[in-house]
C-alpha positions in Angstrom: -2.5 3.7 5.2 -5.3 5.1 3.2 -3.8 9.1 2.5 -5.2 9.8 -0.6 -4.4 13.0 -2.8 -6.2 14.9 -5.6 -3.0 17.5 -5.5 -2.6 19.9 -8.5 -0.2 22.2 -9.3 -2.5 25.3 -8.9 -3.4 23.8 -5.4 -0.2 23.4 -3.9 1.0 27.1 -5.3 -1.8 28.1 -3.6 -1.8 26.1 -0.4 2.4 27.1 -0.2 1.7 31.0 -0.9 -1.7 30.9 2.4 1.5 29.0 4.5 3.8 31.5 3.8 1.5 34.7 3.9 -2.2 34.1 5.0 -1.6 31.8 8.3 -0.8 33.7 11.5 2.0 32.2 13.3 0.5 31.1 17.2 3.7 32.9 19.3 4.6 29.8 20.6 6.4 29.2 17.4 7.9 32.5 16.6 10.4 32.1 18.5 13.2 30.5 16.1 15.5 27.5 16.5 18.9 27.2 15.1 19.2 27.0 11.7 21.4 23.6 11.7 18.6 21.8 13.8 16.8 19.1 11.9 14.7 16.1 12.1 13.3 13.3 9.9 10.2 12.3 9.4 8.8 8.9 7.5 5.7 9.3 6.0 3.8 7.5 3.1 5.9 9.2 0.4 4.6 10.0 -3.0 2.1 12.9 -3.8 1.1 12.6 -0.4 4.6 13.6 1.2 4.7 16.7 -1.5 1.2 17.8 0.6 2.7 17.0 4.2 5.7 19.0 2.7 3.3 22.0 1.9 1.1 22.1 4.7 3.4 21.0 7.5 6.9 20.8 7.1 7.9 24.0 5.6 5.3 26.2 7.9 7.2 24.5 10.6 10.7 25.3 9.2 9.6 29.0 8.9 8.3 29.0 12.5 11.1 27.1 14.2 14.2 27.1 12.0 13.7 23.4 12.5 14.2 21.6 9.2 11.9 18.5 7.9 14.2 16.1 5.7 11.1 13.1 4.9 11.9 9.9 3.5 9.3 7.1 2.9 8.3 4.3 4.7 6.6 1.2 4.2 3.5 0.5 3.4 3.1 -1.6 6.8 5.7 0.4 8.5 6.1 -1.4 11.6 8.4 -3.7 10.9 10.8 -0.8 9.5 9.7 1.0 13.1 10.8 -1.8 15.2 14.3 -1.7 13.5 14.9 2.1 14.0 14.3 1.2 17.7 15.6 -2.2 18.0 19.3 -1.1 16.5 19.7 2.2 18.0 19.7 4.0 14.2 17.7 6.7 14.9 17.0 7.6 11.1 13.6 8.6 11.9 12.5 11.3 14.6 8.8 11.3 13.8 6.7 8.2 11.8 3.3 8.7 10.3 1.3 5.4 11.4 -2.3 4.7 12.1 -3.5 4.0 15.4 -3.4 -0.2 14.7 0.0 0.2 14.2 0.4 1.4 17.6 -1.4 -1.2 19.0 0.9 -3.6 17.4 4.4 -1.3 18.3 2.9 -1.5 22.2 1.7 -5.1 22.7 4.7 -7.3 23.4 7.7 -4.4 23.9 6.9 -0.7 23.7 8.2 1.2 20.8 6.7 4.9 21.6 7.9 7.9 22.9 5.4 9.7 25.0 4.0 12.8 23.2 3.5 14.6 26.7 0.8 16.6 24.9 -2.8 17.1 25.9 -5.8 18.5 24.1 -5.2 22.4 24.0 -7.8 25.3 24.4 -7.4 25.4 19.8 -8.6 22.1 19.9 -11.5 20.7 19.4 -10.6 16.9 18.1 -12.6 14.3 16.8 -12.9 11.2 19.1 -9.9 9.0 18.9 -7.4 11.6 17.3 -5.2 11.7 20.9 -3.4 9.6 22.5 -0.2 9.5 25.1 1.5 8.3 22.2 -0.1 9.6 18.6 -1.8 12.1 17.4 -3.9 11.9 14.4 -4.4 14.4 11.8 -6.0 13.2 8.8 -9.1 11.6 8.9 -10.2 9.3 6.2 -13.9 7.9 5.9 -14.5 3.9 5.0 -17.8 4.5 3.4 -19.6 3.6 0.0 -19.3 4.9 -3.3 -21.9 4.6 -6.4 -22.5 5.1 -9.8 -25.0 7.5 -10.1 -25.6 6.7 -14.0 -26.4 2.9 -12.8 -28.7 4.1 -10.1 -30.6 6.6 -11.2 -33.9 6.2 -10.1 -33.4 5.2 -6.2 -29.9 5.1 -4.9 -28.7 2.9 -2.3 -28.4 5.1 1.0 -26.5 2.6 3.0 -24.8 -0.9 4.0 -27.8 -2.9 4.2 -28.7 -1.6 0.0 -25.1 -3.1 -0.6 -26.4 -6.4 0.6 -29.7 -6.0 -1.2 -28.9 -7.0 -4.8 -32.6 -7.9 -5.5 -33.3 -4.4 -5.1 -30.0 -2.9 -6.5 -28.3 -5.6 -8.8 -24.8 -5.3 -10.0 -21.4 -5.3 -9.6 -19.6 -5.3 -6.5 -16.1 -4.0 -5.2 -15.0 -4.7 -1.6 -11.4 -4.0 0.0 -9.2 -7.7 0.1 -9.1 -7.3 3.8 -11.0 -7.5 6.6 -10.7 -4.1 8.0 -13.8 -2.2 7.5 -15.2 -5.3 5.5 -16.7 -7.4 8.5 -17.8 -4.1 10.0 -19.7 -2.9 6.9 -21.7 -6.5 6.7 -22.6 -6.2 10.6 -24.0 -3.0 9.7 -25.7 -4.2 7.0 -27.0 -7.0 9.0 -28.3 -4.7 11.1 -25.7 -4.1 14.3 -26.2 -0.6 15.2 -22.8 1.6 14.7 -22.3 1.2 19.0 -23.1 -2.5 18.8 -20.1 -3.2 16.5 -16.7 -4.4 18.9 -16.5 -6.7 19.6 -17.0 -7.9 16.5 -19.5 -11.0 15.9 -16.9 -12.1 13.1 -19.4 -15.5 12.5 -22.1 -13.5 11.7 -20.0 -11.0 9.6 -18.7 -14.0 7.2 -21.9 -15.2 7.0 -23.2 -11.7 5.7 -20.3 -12.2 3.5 -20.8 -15.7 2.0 -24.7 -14.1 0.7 -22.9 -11.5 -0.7 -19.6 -13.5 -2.8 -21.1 -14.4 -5.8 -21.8 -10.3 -6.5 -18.0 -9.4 -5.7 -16.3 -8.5 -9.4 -13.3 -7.3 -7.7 -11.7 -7.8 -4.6 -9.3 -4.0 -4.8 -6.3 -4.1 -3.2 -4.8 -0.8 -3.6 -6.8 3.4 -3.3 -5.3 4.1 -6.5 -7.7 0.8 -7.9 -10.3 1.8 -5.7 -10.7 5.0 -7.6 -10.2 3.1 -11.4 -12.6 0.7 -10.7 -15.2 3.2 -10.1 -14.0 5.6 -12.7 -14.0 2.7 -15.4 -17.3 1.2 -14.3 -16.3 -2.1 -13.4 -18.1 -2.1 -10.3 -20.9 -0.6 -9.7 -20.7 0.3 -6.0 -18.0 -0.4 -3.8 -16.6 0.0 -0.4 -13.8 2.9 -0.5 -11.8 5.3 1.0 -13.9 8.6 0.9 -10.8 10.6 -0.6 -10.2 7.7 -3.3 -13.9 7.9 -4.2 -13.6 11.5 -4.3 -10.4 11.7 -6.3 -13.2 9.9 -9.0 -15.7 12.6 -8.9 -12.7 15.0 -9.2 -12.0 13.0 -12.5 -15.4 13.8 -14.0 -17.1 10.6 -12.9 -20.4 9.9 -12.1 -19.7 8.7 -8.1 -21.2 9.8 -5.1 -20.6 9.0 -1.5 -23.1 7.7 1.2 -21.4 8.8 4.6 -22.2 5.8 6.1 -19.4 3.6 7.8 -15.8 3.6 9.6 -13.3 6.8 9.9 -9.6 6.1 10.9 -7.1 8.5 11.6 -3.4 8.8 10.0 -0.9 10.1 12.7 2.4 10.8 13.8 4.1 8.4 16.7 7.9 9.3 17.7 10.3 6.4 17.7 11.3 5.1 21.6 15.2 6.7 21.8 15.3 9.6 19.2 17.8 12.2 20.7 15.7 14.5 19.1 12.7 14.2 20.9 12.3 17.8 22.1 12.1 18.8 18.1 9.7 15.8 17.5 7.2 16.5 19.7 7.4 20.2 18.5 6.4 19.0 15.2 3.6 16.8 16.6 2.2 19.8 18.8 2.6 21.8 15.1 0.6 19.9 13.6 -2.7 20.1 15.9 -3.0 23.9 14.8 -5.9 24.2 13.2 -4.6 26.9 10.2 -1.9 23.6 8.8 -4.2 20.9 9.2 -6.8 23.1 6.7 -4.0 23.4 4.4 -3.8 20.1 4.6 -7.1 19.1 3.7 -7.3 21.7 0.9 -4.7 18.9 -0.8 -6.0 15.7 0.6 -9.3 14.9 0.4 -9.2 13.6 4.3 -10.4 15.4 7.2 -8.5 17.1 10.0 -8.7 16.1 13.5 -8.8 19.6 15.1 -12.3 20.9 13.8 -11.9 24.7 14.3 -9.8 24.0 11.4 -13.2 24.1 9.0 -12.8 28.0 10.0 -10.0 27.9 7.6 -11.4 25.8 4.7 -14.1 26.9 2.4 -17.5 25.8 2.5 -17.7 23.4 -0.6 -14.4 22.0 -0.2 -15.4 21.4 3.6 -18.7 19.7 2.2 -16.7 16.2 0.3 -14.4 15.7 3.8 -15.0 13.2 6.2 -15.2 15.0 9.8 -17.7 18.0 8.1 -20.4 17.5 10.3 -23.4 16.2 8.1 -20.3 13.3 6.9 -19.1 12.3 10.5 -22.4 12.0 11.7 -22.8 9.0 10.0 -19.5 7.5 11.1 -18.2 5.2 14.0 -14.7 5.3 14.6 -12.9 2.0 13.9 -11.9 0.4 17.3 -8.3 0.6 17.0 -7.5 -1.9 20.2 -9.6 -4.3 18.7 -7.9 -4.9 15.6 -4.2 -4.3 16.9 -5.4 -7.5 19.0 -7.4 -9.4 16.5 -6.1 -8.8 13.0 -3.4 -11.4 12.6 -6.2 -14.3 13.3 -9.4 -12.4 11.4 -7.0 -11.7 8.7 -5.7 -15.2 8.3 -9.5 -16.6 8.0 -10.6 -13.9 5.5 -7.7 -14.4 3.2 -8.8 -18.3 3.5 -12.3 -17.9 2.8 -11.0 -15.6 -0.2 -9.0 -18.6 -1.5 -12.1 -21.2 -0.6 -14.2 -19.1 -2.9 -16.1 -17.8 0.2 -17.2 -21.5 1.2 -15.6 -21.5 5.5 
């Protein structure tokens, strides 16, 4: 998961007092539930699960009567997903997963409920945010971050500058797994953003082994994404556009080329939940356009529905990654492809890490 928060105080009173007064309720949720109804929801937890808590859950307690108890899961939540299913515990109603994870919780033995929900006359979603079992509703760019006091003269404007450290030396941060990785050096090699899946994984390692030597850190985590970049250590970096952002919140001299990957986080409903009429109510909740702003004016990620940028102001709207100008420049990551592929591409990049880059 790459949810990534720059949440204040000031910015959840506010985003908790436009939920409770300055949203107009759609009618198909004024009509209340009972009061003793509730489900649970796994999400990522942390600061993140306070903004889901702001922008989603509560608006949908006030609408429904239906009430959100979240706990968090995993940071690979599968495995946790599986178990729910498997043993009949039904501690989770609703999970928040990306859409690799449900290639992986459909592959061998299905895992999903059907959402039985299809793209609505308020929507206007972002390819891949829908499917018959997730819907996605934070968008998160996969782009490149730089120091704008290290490049000041000509900045780099995309992947193949990365490459180029003739032309812009210095120190380098890419993500410790393949995910975005070997689709950022094809790029830089040249595949056009349609070209990329199948991916010619060869050709991406061999992008990679020109590149090794210039890697000072291999991040592992957002929150390092953002340090590295805040401290200086590197001096561009692959990054999760909220992460980079949360570094130009900081004071930092960062900027973003929108150039890249966007992936969606979602919410999938667990394969026996008796509550499945109250889950997909949440899911269907959380396409209006009004909560997903509220969500975005907490989390640097982009919503899905895009008649929610009626709802967010214009230079907020200008660091997210579905604004216009930004998604232009993005492909979105082939979700199939890696729910196939990742175990095998995975265990040869973490070997080329440990071979110093030498395959």
């Amino acid at each position: 998961m790459s949810v990534t928060t720059t949440i204040t105080r000031r910015r959840l009173l506010q985003a908790a007092g436009a939920a409770a007064t300055g949203v107009a309720l759609p009618a198909v949720w004024s009509e209340r539930a009972r009061a003793a109804e509730q489900i649970t929801v796994a999400d990522v937890g942390g600061a993140p699960g306070q903004a889901l808590r702001t922008a989603f859950y509560d608006p949908f307690e006030k609408a429904t009567g239906i009430r959100v108890e979240n706990v968090a899961h995993e940071s690979d939540p599968v495995t946790q997903f599986k178990l729910v299913v498997d043993t009949g515990s039904n501690i989770w109603d609703v999970c928040m997963v990306t859409p690799d994870d449900v290639a992986r919780l459909t592959q061998q033995k299905n895992y999903l409920e059907s959402l039985e929900i299809s793209k609505g006359p308020d929507d206007d979603l972002i390819p891949g945010a829908l499917m018959p079992n997730w819907f996605g509703f934070s968008a998160y760019g996969i782009v490149m971050a730089y120091r704008t006091d290290v490049y000041k003269k000509e900045a780099p404007k995309g992947w193949a500058d990365f490459w180029n450290t003739a032309k812009f030396p210095g120190r380098r941060g890419l993500y410790r797994n393949p995910k975005g990785v070997l689709e950022s050096a094809l790029l830089a090699d040249g595949v056009a953003p349609k070209d990329l899946y199948p991916l010619d994984v060869d050709r991406a390692f061999t992008m990679l082994d020109k590149i090794r030597s210039d890697v000072a850190v291999w991040w592992t985590a957002g929150a390092q994404n953002t340090q590295i970049l805040q401290s200086g250590e590197v001096d561009m970096a692959d990054t999760w556009s909220a992460r980079a952002f949360a570094a130009i919140d900081s004071g930092a001299p960062v900027d973003i080329v929108w150039k890249g990957l966007y992936s969606i986080d979602g919410w999938s409903i667990p394969l026996g939940t008796p509550k499945l009429k109250q889950a997909r109510d949440f899911v269907r909740f959380c396409m209006q356009p009004e909560w997903q702003a509220a969500y975005s004016g907490l989390v640097a990620n982009g919503p899905s529905n895009l008649k929610a940028y009626k709802f967010i102001a214009p230079e907020r709207a200008k660091i997210l990654p579905t604004f216009p100008d930004n998604i232009a420049g993005l492909t979105v990551r082939d979700y199939a492809y890696w729910g196939k592929n990742y175990a095998a591409i995975s265990d040869r990049f973490q070997e080329w890490l440990l071979m110093g880059g030498k395959r």
